[in-house]
N, C-alpha and C positions, 0 to 999 in steps of 0.2 A: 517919384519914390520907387524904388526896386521894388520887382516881384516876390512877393511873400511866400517862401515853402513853407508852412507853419503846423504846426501841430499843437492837438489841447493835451495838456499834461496835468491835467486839474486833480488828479491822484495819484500824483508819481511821490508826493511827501508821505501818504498815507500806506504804500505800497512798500516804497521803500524802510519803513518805520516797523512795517511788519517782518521783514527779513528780503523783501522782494530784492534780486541783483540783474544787474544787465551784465550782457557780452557782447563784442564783438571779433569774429572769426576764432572765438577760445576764453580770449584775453575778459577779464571783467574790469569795465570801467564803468562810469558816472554815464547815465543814461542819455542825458543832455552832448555831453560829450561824444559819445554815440552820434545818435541822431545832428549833432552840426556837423559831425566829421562826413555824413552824407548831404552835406547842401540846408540840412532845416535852418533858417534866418530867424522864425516867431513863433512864439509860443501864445495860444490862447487858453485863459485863467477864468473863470467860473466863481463868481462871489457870493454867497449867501449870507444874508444879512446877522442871522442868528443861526446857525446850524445844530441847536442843543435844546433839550428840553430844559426845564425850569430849576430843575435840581442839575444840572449842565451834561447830563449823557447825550456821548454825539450823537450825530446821525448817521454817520457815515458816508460814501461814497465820496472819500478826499475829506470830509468836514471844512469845506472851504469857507472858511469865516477869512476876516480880515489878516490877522498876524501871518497864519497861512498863504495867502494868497500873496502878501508882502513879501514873505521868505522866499516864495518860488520865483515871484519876478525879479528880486535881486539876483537870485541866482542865472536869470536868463539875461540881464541886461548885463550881466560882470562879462559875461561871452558876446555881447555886442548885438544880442536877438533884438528885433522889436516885441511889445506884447501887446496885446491885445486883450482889453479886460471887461469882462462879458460882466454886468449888472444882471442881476436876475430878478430884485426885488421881491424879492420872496428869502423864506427861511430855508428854502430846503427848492428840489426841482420845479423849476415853471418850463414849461412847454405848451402845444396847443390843446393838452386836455388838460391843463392845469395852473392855473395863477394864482399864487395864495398871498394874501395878504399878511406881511409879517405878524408875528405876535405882537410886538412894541406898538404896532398901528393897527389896530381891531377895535371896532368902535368909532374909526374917522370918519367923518365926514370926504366928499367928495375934495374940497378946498380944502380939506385938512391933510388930506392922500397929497394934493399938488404939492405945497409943504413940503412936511418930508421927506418927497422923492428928491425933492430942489436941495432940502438942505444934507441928507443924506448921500448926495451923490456930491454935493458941492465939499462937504467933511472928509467921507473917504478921498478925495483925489488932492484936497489938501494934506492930510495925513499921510497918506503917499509921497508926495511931495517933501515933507518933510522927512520923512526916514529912509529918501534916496533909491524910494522904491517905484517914480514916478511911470506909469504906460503911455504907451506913444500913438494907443490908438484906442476906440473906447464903446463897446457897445450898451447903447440905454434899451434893456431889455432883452429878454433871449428868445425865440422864436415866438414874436406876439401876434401873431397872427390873427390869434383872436383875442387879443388886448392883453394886457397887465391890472394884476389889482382886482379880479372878481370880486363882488359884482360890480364894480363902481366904473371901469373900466373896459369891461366885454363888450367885444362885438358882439352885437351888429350896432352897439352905439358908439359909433365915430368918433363922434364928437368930444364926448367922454376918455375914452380911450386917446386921442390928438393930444388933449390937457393932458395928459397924464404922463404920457413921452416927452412932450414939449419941455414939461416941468423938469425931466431928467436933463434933455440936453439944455435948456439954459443951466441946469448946476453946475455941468463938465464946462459951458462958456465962461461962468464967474471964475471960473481956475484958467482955463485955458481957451485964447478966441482962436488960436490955430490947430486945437487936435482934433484929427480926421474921427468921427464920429459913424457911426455903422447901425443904420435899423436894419432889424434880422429877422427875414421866415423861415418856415417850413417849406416843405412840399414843392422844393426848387422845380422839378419837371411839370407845375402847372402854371399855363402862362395868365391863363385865366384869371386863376386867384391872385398874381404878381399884379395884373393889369389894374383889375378892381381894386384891391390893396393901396397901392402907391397911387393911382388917382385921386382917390380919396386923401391921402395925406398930403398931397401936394398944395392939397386946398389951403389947408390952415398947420401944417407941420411948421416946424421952425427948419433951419438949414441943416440938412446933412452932407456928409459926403460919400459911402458906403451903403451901397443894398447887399446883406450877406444874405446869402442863398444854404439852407441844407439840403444836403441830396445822399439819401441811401437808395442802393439801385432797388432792393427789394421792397421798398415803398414808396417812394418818388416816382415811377417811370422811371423810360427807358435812358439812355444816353442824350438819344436824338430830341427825347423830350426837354432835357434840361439844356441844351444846347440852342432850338427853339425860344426858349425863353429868355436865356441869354442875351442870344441874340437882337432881339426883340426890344427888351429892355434897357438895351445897351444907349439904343439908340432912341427909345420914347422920353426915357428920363436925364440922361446926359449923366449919370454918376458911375462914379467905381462900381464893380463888380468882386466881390470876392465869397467864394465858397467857402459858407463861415463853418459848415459840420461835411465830415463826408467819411466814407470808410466803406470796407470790405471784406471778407472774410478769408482770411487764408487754412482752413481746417473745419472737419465738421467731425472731426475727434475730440470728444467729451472730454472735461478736468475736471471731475468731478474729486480726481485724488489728489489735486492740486489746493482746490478750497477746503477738504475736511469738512463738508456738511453731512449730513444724513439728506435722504432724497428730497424730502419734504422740506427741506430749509432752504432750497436752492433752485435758483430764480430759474435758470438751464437759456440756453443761447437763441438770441433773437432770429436768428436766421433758421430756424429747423424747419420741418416738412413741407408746406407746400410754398411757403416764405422763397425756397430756392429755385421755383421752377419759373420765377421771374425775372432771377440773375443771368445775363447776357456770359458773363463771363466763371468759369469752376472755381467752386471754393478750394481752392490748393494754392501753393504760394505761389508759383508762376501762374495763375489766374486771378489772386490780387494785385500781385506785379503788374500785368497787362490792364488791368483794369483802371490801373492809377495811370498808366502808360495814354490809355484814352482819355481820361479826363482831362489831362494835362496837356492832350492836342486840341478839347473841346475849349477850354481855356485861350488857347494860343489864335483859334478863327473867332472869337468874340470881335464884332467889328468895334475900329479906331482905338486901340487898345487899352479897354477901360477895364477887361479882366488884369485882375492887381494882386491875386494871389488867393491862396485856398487855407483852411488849417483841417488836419487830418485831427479825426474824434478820437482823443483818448488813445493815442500812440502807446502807450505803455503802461496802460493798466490790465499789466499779466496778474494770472491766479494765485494768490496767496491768501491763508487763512486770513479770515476776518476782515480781509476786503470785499464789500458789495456793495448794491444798489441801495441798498439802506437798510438800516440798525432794525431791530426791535422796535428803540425808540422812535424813529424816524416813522415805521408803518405804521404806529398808532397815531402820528401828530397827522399823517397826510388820510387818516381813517381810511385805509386800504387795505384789500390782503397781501398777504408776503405769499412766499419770501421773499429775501432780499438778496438770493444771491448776484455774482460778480453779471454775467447774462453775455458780456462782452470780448472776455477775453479772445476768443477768436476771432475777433478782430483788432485785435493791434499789430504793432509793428516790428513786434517782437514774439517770437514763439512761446510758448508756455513753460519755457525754461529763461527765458529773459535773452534769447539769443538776437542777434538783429534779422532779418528778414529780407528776402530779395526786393521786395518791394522799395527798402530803400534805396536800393542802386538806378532805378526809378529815379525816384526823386534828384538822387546826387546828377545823373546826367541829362535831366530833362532843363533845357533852354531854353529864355521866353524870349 
């Protein structure tokens, strides 16, 4: 299979919706459009099972439910991209401090969780199928490091947590016995937790063929760290490699008059004060530019060539009102404090005007 330059676009409908525009060199065109005319092949899509409270207020950040998530892969598969479709299993963000168990499934049992993952994942990729919106590549769960499905499925119980992926990838198998399948961590630059992790699933996992790795520099370790690990695992477990999240900051200039919040409603950027003095490389554009420059050599010495391609987080979710990290709605169902604002925008791949970025020229000339 080709090398994947891919990017997650999992709020460019909601972005767009609100008034958000791309450019490039002046001209405004279709974002995607954009972004392939620099080299990007795939687009990775982010699925929430329910994204809306009970009376159906979203949740925001993209509201990526089903129809959503349909309408953006068709539009990436009309341009020839692969996609990649990230299960989350959850209503709204699952990550390492968080797994929620849908609403529609509260109250299951452990065999009742296996279920539903089977048959919910087996549904959506039929449903897909059927509206010509089929993905070509398919991750069961999104950074599960410490499992899916709290509590029934948290580490440190394996065991529990195994059943419970397992469960997703036989559903993707009843639709399809040839799609490339991708278990995904966190905390790419630790080889430790890679090692521990994926031994343990080798035990009793079902067949995959993708380890995606996330790696922000500012929290993952260094280069050399995630490179390490790479390398490492390239060759302990014999599977693809693909860097399923990664990104950079190109600006540590606030938009604060891009979102319209008042202060207190607004999430403010992941990378601020001491966050930076971790990054190898300057938050300016030629220091994202260089940055993606490295990864993409760290990528290319992966030994026997099982590195298979990367997806850049959230390419183009620039600042426009009433895009964020989540609704009103959304921080009371996850009982968190807000706000919600956007948090990310200085890192995308485009400036805070929707312009494209050097970083893409990056991408368009970099050859595996």
């Amino acid at each position: 299979m080709k090398f994947l330059k891919g990017v997650d676009i999992s709020t460019l409908k909601e972005v767009e919706d609100l008034g958000g525009k791309f450019y490039d060199e002046g001209v405004e065109k279709d974002a995607l459009t954009i972004l392939q005319s620099y080299g990007v092949n795939a687009v990775r899509l982010r699925l929430w099972n329910d994204p809306y409270t009970e009376d159906k207020s979203p949740y925001g950040a993209g509201t990526n439910d089903l129809p959503t998530t349909i309408e953006l892969t068709k539009r990436a598969l009309e341009k020839g991209m692969e996609v990649l479709l990230d299960f989350h299993y959850s209503d709204f963000w699952a990550d390492p401090g968080k797994q929620r168990v849908p609403k529609a499934w509260r109250g299951m049992n452990l065999e009742q969780l296996e279920e539903a993952v089977y048959r919910y994942t087996k549904e959506t990729l039929e449903e897909m199928k059927r509206q010509n919106a089929f993905p070509t590549l398919v991750q069961v769960g999104n950074e599960v490091t410490n499992g899916i499905l709290w509590p029934y499925g948290q580490a440190p119980d394996f065991d529990n947590l195994i059943r419970l992926l397992n469960a997703g990838i036989n559903g993707v198998r009843a639709v399809s016995k040839d799609m490339r399948i991708m278990i995904h961590l966190d905390n790419g630059g630790n080889n430790a937790l890679y090692r521990e992790w994926f031994d343990r699933f080798m035990e009793k996992g079902e067949d995959f063929q993708i380890i995606g790795l996330s790696y922000y520099p500012f929290w993952n370790g260094t280069l050399d760290d995630l490179s390490n690990n790479m390398n490492d695992i390239a060759v302990r477990y014999g599977k693809e490699l693909m860097i399923a999240e990664v990104s950079m900051g190109f600006t540590m200039e606030d938009y604060a008059a891009y979102e319209k919040l008042l202060p207190h409603e607004r999430k403010g950027m992941a990378t601020k004060g001491e966050l930076t003095e971790k990054i190898e490389y300057p938050m300016t554009k030629e220091g994202q530019k260089a940055f993606l420059e490295a990864v993409f050599t760290r990528l290319k010495q992966v030994p026997n060539g099982k590195a298979k391609g990367y997806f850049y987080w959230e390419a183009a979710w620039i600042p426009v009102a009433g895009s964020g990290w989540a609704s009103d709605a959304a921080i009371a169902y996850m009982n968190e404090k807000g706000p919600g604002g956007n948090e990310w925008a200085n890192q995308a791949l485009f400036d805070y005007d929707g312009n494209a970025l050097p970083a893409l020229q990056a991408v368009r000339d970099f050859t595996f």
